[in-house]
N, CA, C and O atoms as a Tinker XYZ file with bonds, in Angstrom:
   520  protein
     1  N    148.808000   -1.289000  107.092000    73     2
     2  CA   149.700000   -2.318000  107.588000    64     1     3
     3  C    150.470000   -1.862000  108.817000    63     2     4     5
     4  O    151.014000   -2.658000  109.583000    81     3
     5  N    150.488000   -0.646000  108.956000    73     3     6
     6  CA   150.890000   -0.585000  110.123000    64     5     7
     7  C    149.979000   -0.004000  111.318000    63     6     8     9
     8  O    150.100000    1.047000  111.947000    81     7
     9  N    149.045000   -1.016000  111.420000    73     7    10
    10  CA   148.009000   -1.174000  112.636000    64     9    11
    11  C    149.052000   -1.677000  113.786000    63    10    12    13
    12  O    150.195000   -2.081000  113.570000    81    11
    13  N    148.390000   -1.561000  115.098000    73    11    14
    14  CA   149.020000   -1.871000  116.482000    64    13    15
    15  C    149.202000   -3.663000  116.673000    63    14    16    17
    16  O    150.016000   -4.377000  117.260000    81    15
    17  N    147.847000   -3.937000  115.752000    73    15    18
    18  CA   147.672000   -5.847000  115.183000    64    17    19
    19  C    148.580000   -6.563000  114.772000    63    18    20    21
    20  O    149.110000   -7.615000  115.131000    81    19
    21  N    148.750000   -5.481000  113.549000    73    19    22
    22  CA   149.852000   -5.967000  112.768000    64    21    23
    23  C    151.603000   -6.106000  112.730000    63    22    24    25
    24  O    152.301000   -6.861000  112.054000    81    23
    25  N    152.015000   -4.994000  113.800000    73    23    26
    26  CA   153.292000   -4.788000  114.303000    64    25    27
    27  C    153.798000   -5.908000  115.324000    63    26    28    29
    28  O    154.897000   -6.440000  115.479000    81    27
    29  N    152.038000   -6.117000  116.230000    73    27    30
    30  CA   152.445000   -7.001000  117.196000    64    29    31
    31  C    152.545000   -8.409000  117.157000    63    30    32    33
    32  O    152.828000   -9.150000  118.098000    81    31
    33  N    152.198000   -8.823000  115.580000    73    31    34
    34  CA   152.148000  -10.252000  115.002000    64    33    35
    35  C    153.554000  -11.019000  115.089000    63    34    36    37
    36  O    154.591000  -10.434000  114.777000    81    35
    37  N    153.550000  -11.977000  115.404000    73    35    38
    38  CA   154.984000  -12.337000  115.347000    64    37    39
    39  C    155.500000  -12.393000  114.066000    63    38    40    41
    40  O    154.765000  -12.732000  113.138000    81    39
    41  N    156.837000  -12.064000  113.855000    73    39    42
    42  CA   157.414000  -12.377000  112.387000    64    41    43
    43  C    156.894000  -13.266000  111.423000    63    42    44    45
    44  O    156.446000  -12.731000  110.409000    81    43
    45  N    156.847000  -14.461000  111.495000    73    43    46
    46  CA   156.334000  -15.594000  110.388000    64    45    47
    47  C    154.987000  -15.690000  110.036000    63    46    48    49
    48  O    154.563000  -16.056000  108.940000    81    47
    49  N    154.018000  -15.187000  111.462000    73    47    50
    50  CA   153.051000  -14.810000  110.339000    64    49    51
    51  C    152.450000  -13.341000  109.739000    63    50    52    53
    52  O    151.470000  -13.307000  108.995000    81    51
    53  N    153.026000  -12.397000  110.082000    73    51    54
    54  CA   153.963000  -11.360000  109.017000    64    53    55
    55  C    154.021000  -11.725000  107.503000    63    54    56    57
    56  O    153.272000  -11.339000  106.606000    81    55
    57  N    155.115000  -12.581000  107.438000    73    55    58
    58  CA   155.923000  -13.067000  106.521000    64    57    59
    59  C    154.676000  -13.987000  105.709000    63    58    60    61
    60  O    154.484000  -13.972000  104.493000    81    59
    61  N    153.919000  -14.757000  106.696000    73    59    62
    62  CA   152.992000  -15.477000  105.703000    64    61    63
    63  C    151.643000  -14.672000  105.119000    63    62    64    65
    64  O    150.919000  -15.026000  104.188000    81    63
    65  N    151.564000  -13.794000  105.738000    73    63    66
    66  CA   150.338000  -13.099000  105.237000    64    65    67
    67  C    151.000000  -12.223000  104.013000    63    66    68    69
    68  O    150.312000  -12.060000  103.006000    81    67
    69  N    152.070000  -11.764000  104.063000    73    67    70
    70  CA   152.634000  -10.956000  103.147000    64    69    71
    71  C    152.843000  -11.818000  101.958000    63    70    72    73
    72  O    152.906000  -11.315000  100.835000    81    71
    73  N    152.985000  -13.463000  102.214000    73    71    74
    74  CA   153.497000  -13.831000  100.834000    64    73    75
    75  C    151.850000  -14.252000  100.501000    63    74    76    77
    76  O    151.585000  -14.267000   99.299000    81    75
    77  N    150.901000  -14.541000  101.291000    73    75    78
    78  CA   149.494000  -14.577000  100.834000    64    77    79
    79  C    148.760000  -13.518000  100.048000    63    78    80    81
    80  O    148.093000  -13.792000   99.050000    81    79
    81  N    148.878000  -12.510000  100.446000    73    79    82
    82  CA   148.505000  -11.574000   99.524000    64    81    83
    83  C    148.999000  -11.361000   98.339000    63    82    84    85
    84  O    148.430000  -11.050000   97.292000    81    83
    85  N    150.408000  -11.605000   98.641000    73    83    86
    86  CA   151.228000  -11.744000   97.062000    64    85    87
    87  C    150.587000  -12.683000   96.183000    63    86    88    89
    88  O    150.559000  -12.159000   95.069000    81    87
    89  N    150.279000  -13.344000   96.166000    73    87    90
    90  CA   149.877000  -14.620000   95.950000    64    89    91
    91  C    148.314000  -14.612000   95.522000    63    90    92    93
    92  O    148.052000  -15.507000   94.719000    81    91
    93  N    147.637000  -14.102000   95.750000    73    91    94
    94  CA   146.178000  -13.514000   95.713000    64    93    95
    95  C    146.477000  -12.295000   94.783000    63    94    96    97
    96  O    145.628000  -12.253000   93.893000    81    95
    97  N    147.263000  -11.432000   94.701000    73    95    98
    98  CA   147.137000  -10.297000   94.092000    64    97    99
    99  C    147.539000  -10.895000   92.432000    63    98   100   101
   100  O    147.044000  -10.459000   91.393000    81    99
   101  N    148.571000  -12.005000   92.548000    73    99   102
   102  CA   149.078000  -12.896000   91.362000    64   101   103
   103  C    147.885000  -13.452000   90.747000    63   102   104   105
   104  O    147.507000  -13.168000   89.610000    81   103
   105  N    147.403000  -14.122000   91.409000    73   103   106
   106  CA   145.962000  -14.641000   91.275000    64   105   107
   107  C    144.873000  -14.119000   90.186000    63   106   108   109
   108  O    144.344000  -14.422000   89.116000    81   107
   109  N    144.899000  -13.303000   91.019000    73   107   110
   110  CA   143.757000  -12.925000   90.664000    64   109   111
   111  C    143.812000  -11.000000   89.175000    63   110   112   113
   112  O    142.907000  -10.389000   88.607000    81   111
   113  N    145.020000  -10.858000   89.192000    73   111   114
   114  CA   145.759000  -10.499000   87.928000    64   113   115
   115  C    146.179000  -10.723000   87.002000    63   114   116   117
   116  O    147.342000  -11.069000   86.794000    81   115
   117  N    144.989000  -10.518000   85.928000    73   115   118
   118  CA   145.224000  -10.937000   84.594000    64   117   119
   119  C    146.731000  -11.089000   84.003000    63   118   120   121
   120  O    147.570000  -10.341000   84.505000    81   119
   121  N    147.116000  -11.908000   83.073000    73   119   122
   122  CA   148.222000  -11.890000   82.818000    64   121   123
   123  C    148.687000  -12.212000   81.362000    63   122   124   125
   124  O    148.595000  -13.332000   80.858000    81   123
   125  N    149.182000  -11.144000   80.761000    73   123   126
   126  CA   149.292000  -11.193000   79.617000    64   125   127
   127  C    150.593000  -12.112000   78.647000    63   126   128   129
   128  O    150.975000  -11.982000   77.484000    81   127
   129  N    151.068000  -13.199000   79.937000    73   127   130
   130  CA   152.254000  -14.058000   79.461000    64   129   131
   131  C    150.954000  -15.290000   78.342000    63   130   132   133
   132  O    151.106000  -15.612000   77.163000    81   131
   133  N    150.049000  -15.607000   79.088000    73   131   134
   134  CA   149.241000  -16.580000   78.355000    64   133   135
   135  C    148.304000  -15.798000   77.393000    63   134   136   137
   136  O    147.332000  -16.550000   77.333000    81   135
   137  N    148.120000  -15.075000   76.863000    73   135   138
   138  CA   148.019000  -14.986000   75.535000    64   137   139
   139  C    147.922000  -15.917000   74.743000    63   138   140   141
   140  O    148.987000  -16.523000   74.864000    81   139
   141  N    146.929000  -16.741000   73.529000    73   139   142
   142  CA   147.019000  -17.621000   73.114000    64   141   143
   143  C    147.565000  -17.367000   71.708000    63   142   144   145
   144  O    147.150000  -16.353000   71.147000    81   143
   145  N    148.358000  -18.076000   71.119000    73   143   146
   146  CA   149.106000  -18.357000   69.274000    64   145   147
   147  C    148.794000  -19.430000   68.582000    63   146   148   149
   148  O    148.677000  -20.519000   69.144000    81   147
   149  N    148.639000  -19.294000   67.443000    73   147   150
   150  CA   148.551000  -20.297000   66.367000    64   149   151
   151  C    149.923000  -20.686000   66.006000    63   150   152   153
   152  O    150.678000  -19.738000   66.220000    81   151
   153  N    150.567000  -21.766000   65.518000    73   151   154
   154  CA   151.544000  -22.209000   65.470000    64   153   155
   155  C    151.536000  -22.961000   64.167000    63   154   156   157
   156  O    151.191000  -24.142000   64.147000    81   155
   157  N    151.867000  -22.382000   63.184000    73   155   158
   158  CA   151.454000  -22.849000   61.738000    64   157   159
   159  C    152.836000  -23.495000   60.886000    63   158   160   161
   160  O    153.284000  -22.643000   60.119000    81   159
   161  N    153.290000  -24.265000   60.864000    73   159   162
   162  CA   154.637000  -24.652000   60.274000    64   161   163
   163  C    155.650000  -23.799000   60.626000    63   162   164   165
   164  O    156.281000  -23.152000   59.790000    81   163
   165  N    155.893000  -23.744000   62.075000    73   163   166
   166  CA   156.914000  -23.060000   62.751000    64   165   167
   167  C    156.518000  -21.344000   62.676000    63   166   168   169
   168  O    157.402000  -20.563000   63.027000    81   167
   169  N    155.755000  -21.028000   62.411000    73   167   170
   170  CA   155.372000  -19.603000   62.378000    64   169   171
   171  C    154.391000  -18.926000   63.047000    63   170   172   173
   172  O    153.295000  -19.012000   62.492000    81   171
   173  N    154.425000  -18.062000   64.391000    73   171   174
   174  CA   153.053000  -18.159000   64.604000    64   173   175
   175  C    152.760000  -16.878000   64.655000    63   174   176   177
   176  O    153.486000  -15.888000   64.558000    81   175
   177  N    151.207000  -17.031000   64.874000    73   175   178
   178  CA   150.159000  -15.743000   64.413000    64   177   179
   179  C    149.417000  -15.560000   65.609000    63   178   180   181
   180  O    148.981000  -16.576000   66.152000    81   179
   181  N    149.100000  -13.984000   66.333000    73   179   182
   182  CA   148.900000  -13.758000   67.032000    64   181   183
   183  C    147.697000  -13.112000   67.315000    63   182   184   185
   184  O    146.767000  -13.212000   66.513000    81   183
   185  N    147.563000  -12.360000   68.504000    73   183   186
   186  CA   146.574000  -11.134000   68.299000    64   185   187
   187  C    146.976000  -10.030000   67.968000    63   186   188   189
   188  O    148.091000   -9.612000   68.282000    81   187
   189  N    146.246000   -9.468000   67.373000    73   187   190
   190  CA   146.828000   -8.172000   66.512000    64   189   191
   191  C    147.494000   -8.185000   65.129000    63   190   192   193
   192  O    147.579000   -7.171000   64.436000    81   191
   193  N    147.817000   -9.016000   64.876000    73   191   194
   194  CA   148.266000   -9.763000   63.239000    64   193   195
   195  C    147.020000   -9.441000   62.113000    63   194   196   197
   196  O    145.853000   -9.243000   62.449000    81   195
   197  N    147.454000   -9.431000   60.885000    73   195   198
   198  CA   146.135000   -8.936000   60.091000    64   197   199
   199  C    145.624000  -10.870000   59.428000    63   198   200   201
   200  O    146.187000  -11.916000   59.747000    81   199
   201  N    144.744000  -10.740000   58.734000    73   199   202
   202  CA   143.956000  -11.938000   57.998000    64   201   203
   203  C    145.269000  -12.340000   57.350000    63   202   204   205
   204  O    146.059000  -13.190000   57.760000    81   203
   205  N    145.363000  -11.587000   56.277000    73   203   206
   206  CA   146.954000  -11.830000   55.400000    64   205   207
   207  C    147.856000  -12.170000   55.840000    63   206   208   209
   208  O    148.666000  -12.710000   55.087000    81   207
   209  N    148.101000  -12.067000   56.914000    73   207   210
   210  CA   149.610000  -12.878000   57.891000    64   209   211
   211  C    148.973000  -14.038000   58.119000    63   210   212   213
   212  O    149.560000  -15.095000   57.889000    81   211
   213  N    147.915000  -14.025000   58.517000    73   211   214
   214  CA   147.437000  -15.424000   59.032000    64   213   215
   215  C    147.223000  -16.522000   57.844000    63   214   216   217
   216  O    147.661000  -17.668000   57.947000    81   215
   217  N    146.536000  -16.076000   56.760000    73   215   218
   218  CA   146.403000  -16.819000   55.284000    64   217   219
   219  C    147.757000  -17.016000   54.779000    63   218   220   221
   220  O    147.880000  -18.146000   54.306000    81   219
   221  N    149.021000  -16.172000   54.702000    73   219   222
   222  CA   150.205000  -16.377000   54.642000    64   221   223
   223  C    150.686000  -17.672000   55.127000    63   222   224   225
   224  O    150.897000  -18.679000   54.451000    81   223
   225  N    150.850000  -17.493000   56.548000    73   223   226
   226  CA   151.396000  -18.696000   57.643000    64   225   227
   227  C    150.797000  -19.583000   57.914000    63   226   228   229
   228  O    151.471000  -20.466000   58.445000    81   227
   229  N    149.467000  -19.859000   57.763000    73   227   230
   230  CA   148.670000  -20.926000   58.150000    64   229   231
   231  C    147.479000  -21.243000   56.884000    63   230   232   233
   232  O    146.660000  -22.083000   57.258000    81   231
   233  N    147.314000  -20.882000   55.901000    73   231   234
   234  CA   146.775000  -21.081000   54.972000    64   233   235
   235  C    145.224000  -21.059000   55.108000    63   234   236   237
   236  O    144.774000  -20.660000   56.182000    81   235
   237  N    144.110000  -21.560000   53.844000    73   235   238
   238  CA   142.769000  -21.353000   54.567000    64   237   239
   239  C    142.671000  -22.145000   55.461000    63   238   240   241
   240  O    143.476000  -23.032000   55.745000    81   239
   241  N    141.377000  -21.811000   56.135000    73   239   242
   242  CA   141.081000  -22.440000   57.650000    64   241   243
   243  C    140.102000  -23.629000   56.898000    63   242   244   245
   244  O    139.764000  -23.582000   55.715000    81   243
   245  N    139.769000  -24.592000   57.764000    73   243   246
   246  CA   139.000000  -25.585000   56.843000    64   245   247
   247  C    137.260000  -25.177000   57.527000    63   246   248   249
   248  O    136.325000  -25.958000   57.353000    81   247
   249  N    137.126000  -24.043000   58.178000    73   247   250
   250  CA   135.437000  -23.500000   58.392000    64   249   251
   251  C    135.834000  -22.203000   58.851000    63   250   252   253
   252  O    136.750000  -21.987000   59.645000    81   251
   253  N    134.675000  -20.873000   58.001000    73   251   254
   254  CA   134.734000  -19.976000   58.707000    64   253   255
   255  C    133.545000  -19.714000   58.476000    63   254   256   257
   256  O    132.907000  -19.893000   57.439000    81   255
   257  N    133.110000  -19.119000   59.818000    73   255   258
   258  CA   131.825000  -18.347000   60.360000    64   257   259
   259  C    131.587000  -17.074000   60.985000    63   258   260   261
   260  O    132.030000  -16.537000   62.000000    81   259
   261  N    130.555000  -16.657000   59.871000    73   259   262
   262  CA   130.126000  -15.030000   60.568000    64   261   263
   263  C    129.818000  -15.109000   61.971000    63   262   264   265
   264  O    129.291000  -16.200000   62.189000    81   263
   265  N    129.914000  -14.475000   62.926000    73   263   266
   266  CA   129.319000  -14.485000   64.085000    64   265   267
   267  C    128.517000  -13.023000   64.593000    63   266   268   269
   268  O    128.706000  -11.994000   63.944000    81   267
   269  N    127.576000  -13.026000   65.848000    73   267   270
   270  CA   127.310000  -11.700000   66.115000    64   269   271
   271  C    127.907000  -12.047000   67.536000    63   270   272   273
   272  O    127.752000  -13.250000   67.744000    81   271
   273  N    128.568000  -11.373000   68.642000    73   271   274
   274  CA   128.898000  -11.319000   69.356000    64   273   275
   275  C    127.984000   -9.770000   70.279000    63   274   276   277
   276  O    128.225000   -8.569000   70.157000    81   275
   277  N    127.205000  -10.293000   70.928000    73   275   278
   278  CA   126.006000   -9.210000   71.784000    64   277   279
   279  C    127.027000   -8.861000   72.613000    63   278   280   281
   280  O    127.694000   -9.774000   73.101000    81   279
   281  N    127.319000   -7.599000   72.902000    73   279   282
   282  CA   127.757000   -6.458000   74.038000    64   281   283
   283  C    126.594000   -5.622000   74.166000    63   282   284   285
   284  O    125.711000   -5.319000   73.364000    81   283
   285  N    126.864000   -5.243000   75.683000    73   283   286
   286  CA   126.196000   -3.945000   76.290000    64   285   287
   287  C    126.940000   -2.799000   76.430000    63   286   288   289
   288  O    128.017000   -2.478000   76.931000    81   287
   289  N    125.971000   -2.244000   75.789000    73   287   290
   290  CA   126.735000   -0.567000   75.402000    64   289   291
   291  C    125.746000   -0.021000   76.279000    63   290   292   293
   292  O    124.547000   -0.168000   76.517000    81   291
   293  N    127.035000    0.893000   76.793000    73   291   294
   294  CA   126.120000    2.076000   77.698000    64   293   295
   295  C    125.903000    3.424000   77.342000    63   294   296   297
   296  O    126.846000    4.212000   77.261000    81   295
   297  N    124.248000    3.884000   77.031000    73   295   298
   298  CA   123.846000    4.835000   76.572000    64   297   299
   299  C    123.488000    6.292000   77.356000    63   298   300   301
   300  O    123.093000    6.097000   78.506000    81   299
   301  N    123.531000    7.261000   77.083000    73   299   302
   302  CA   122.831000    8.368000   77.437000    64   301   303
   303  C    121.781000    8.913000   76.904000    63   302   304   305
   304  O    121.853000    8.665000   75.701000    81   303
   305  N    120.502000    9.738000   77.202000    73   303   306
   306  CA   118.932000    9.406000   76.964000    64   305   307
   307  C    119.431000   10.876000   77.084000    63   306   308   309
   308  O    120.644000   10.985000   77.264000    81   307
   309  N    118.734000   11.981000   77.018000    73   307   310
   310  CA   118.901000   13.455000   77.218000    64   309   311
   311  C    117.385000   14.400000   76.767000    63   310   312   313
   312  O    117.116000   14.947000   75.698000    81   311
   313  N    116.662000   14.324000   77.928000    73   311   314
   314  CA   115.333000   14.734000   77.315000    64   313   315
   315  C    115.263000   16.031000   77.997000    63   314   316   317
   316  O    115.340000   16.042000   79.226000    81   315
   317  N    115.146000   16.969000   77.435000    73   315   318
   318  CA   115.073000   18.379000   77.526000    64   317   319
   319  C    114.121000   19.353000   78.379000    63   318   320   321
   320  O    113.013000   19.414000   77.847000    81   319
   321  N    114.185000   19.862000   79.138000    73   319   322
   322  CA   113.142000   20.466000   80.305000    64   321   323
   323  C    112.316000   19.478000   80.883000    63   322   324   325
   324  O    111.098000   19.510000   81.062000    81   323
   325  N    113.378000   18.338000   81.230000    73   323   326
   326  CA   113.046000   16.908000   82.265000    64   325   327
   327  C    113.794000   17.146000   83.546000    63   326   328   329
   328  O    114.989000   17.229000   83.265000    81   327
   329  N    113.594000   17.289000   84.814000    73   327   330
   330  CA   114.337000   16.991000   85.744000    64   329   331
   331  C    115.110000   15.712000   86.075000    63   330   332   333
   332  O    114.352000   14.749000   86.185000    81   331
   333  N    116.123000   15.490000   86.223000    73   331   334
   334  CA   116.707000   14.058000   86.209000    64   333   335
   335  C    117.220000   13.754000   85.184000    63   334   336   337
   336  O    117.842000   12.694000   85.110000    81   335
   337  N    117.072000   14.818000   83.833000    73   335   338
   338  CA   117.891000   14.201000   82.538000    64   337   339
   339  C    119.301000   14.368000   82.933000    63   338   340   341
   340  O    119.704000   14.960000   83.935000    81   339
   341  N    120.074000   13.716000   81.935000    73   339   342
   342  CA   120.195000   12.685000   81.100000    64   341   343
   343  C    119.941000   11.294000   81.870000    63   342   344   345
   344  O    120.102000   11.132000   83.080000    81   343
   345  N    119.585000   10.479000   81.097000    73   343   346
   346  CA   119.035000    9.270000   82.015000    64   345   347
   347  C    120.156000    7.936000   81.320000    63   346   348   349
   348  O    120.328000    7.703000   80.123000    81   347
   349  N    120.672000    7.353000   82.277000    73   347   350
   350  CA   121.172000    5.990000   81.097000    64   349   351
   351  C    120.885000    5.013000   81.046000    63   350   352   353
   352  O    120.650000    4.457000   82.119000    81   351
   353  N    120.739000    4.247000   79.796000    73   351   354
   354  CA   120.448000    3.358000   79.476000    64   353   355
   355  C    121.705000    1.750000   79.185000    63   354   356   357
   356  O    122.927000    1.880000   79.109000    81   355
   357  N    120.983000    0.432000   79.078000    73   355   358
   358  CA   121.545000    0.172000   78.625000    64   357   359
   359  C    120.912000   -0.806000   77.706000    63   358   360   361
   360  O    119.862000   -1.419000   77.899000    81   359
   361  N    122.073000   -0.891000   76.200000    73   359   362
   362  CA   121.333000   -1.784000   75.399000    64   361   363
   363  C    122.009000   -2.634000   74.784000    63   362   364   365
   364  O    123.165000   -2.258000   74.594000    81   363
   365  N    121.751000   -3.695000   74.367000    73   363   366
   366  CA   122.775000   -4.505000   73.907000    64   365   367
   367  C    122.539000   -4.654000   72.479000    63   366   368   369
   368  O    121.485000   -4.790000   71.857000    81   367
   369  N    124.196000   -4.577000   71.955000    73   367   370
   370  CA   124.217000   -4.570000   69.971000    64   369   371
   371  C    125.273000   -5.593000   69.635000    63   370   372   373
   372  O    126.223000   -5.909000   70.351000    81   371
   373  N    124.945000   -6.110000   68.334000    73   371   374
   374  CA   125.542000   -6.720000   68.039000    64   373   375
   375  C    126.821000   -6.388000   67.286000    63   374   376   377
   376  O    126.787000   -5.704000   66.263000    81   375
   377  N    127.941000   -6.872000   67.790000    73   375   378
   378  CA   128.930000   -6.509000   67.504000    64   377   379
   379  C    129.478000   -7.928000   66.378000    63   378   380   381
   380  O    129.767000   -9.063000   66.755000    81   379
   381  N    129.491000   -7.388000   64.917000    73   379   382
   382  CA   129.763000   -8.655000   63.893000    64   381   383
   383  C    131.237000   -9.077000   63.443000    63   382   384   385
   384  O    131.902000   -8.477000   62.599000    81   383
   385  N    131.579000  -10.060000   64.058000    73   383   386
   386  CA   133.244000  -10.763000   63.841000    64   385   387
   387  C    133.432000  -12.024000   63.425000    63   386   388   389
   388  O    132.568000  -12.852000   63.713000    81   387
   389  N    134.828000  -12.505000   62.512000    73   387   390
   390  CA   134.713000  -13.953000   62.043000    64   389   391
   391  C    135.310000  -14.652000   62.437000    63   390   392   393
   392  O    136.488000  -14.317000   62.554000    81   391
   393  N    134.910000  -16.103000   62.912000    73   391   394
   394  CA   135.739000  -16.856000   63.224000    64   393   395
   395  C    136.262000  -17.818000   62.285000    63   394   396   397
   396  O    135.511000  -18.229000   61.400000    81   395
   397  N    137.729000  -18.327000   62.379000    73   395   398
   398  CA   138.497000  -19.145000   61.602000    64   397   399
   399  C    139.008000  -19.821000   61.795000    63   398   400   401
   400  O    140.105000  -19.593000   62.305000    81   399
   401  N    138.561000  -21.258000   61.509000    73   399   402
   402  CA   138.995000  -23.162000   62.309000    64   401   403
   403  C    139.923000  -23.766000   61.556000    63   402   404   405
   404  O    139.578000  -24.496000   60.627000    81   403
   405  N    140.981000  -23.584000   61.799000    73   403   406
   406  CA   141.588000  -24.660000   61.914000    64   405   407
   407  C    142.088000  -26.167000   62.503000    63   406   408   409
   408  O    141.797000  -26.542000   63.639000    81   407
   409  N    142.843000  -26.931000   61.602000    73   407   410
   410  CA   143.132000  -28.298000   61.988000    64   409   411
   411  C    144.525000  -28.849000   62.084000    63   410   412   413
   412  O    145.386000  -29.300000   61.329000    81   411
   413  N    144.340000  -28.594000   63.421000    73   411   414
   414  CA   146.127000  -28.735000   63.718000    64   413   415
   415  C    147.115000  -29.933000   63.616000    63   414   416   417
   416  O    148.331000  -30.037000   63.775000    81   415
   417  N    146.003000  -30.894000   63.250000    73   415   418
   418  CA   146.229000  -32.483000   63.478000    64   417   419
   419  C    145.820000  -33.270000   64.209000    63   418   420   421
   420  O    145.600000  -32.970000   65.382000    81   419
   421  N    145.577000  -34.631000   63.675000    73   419   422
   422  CA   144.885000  -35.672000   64.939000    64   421   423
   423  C    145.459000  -35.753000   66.691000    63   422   424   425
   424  O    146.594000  -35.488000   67.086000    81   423
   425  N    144.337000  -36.177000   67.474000    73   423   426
   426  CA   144.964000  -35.791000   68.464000    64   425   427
   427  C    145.269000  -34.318000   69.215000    63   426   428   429
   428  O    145.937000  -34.098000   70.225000    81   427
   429  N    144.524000  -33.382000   68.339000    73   427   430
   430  CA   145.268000  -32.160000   68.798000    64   429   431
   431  C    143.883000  -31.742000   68.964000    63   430   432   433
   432  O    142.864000  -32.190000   68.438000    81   431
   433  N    144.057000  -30.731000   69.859000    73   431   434
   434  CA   142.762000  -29.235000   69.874000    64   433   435
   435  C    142.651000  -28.362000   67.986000    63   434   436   437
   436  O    143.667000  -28.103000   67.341000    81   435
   437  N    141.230000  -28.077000   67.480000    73   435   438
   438  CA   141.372000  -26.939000   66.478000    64   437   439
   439  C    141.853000  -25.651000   67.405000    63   438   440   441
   440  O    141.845000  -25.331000   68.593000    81   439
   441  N    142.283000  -25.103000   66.116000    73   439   442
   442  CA   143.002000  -23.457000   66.745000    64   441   443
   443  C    141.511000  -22.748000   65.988000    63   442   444   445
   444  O    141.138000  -23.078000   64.863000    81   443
   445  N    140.793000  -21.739000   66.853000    73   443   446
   446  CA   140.214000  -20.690000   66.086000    64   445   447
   447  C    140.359000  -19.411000   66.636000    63   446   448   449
   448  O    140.555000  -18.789000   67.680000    81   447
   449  N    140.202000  -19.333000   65.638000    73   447   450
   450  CA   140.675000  -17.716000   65.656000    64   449   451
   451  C    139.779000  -16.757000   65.232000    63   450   452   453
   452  O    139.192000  -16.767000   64.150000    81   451
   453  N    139.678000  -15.862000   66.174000    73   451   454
   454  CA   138.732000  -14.927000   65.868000    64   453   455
   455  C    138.912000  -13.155000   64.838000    63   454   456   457
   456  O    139.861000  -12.394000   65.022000    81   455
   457  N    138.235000  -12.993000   64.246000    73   455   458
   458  CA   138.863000  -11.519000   63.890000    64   457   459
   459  C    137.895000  -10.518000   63.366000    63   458   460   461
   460  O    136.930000  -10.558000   62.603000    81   459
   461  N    138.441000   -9.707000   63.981000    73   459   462
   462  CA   137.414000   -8.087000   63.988000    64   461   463
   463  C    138.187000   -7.124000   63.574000    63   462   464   465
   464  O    139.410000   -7.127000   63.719000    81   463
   465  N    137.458000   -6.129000   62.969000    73   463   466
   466  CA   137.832000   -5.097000   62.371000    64   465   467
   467  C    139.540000   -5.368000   61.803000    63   466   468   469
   468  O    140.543000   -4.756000   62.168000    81   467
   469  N    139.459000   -6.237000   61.031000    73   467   470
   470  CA   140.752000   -6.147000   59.698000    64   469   471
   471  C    142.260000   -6.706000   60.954000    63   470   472   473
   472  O    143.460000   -6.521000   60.753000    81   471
   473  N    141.642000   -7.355000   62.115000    73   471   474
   474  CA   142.984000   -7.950000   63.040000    64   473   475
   475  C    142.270000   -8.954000   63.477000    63   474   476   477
   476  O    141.092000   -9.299000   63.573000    81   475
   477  N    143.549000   -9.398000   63.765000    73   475   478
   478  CA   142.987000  -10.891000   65.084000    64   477   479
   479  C    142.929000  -10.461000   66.561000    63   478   480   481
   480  O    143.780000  -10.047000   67.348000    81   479
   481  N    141.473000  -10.738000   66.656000    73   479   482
   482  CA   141.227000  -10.350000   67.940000    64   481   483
   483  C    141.371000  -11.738000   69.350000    63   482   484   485
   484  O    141.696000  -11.384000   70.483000    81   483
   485  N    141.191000  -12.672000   69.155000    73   483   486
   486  CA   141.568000  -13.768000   69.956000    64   485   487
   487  C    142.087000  -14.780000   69.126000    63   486   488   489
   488  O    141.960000  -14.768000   67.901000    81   487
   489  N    142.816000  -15.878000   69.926000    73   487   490
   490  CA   143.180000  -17.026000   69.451000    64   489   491
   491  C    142.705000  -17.859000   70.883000    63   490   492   493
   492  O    142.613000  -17.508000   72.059000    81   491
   493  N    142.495000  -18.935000   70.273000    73   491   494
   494  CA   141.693000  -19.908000   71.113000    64   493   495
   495  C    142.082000  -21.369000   70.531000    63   494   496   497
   496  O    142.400000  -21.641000   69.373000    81   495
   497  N    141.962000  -22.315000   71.745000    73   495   498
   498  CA   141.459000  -23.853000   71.302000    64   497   499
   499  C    139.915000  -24.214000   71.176000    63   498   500   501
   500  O    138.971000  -24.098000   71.957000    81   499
   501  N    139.993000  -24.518000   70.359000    73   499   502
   502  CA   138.561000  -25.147000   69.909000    64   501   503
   503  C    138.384000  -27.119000   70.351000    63   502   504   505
   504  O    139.227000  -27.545000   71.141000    81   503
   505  N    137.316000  -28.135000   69.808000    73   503   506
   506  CA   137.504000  -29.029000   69.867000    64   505   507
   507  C    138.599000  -30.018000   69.952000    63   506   508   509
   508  O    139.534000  -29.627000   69.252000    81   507
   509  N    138.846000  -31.105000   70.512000    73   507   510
   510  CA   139.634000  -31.694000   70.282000    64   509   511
   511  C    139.190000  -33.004000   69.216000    63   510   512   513
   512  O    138.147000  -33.652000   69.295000    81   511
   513  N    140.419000  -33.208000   68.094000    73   511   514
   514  CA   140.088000  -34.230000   66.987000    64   513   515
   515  C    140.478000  -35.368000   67.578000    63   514   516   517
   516  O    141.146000  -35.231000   68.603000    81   515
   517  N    140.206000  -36.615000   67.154000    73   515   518
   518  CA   140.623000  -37.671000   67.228000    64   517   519
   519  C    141.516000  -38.480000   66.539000    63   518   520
   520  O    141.734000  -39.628000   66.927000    81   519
């Protein structure tokens, strides 16, 4: 930023490129204020919450489904008096988590909720009811 370009710019657009980038850097930076919650008779349940808080505060869900969720995992190959070993690979596994639908009321989006390994890993809107 301090090129001979940039010094010699007049003030305002200075000022506008500086609040543009701000603005782009906002952008395009995840942001952990939206986070999504379930909102269960004034109580809500989050990510990171266990099943039992959630069955607590929001009771059963009216559908739940196994899911496989495919990720790519990245491997290492290591073959022995090979030039060029280790070699990597990649492969994709299924990673197994449940999802849990709720019904928030007519008019409204379902809440589902996802959960892996003994927490809630997302909360989401699902369909909207009529």
């Amino acid at each position: 930023m301090n090129s001979p370009e940039y010094r010699r710019a007049p003030m305002s657009l200075r000022i506008c490129f500086t609040s543009l980038t701000a603005a782009l850097i906002f952008a395009v930076t995840p942001s952990t204020v939206s986070a999504q919650s379930l909102n269960c008779n004034g109580s809500l349940v989050s990510k990171g919450d266990s099943p039992v808080s959630l069955l607590q505060k929001c009771g059963e869900p009216i559908y739940r489904q196994q899911i496989c969720l495919s990720m790519l995992q990245l491997g290492w190959v290591v073959t022995p008096f090979q030039p060029g070993s280790p070699n990597a690979i990649l492969a994709s596994q299924c990673v197994p988590m449940e999802e849990w639908t709720y019904d928030r009321g007519p008019g409204t989006f379902l809440g589902v909720v996802r959960l892996y390994n003994g927490t809630i890993e997302s909360v989401r809107d699902g369909d909207r009811i009529r």
